[in-house]
N, C-alpha and C positions, 0 to 999 in steps of 0.2 A: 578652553572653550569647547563646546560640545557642536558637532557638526550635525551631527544626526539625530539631536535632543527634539523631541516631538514628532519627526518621521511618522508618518501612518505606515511602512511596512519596514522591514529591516529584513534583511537579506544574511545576519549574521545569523549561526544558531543559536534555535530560542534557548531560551534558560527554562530549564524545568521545572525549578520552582514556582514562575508565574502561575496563578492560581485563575486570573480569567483572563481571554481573550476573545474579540469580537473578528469575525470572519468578515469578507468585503460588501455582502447583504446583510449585515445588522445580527447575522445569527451568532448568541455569544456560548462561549466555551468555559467552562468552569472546570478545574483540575491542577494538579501538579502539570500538564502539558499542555498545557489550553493553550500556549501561542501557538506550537506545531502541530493541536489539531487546528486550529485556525489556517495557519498558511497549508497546510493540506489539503484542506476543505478547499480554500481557496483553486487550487490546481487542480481539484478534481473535474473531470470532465462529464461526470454520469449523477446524476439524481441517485442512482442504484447505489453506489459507492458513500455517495454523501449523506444518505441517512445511516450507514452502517454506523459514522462514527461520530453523529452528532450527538450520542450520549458521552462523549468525551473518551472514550473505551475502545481498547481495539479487544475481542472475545476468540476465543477458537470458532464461537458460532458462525463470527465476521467473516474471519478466515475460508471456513466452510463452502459461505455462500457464495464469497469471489471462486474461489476454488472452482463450483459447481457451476458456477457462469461460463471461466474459463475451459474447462472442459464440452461442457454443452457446448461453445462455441468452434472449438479445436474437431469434437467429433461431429460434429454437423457439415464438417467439411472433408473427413476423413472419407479416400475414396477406396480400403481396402483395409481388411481385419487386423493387419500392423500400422494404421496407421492413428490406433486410440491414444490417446495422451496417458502418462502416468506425471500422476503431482506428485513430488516430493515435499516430506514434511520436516522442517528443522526448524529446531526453536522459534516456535512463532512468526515463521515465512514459508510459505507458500510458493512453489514456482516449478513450473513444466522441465520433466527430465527433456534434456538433448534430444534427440530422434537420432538414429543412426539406420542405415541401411538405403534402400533403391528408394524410396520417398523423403529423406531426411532433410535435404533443401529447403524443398515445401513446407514440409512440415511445421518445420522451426522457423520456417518466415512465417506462416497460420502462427504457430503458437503465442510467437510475439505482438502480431497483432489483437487474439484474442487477448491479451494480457493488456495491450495497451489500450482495447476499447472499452473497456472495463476497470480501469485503472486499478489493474494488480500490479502493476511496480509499484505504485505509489501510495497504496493501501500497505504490500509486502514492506517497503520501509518505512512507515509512520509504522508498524509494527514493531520492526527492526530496532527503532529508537527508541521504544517506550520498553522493550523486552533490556536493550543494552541500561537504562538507567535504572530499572528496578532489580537486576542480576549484574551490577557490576563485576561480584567475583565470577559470575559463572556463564560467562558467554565467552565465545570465540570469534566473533565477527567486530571486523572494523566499524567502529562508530561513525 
């Protein structure tokens, strides 16, 4: 007997082969990862974020633009010449170096905010996911 047979959302990981999926406004996903741009989409909190990746697609472009937000954000706050962000770039993730020194605190609590109002965690892993299944031999990151 199937307990979860018909569920409108499923909470297990999707399977990448699903080819479409509909997000929780009607907007549908067509791809080898259409559920988990579906439940992404879903959790996104920014318009900015959710049209990045309604073309089913995560791009370096994508990347970029979170990138460029996140930074604008980080240094719009920044109250002294060490205190600019640098992004690190690895395999199709995105994410603010640590801060180190007499502002590092701050910093890193800014950073993560700009990341989480802009939904670069969760941009950086709907990335993460879609880099791990099409380079299975050649990633290092936990799935």
């Amino acid at each position: 007997m199937c307990i979860a047979c018909g569920a409108g959302h499923q909470n297990a990981t999707p399977d990448p082969s699903q080819s479409t999926a509909k997000a929780e406004n009607g907007f549908v996903f067509k791809g080898p990862y259409a559920r988990k741009f579906a439940d992404t989409y879903n959790s996104l909190q920014t318009g900015f974020a959710r049209r990045l990746i309604e073309d089913g697609k995560i791009s370096e472009k994508d990347l970029d633009a979170i990138q460029d937000k996140v930074m604008d954000c980080v240094n719009a706050q920044a109250q002294s010449e060490n205190d600019f962000v640098d992004i690190d770039w690895t395999e199709s993730t995105r994410m603010p170096h640590p801060y180190h020194g007499e502002n590092a605190k701050r910093m890193n609590k800014i950073a993560k905010q700009c990341m989480e109002r802009y939904d670069g965690y969760k941009i950086n892993d709907l990335s993460r996911y879609v880099y791990t299944h099409e380079h299975p031999d050649n990633n290092n990151q936990s799935k």
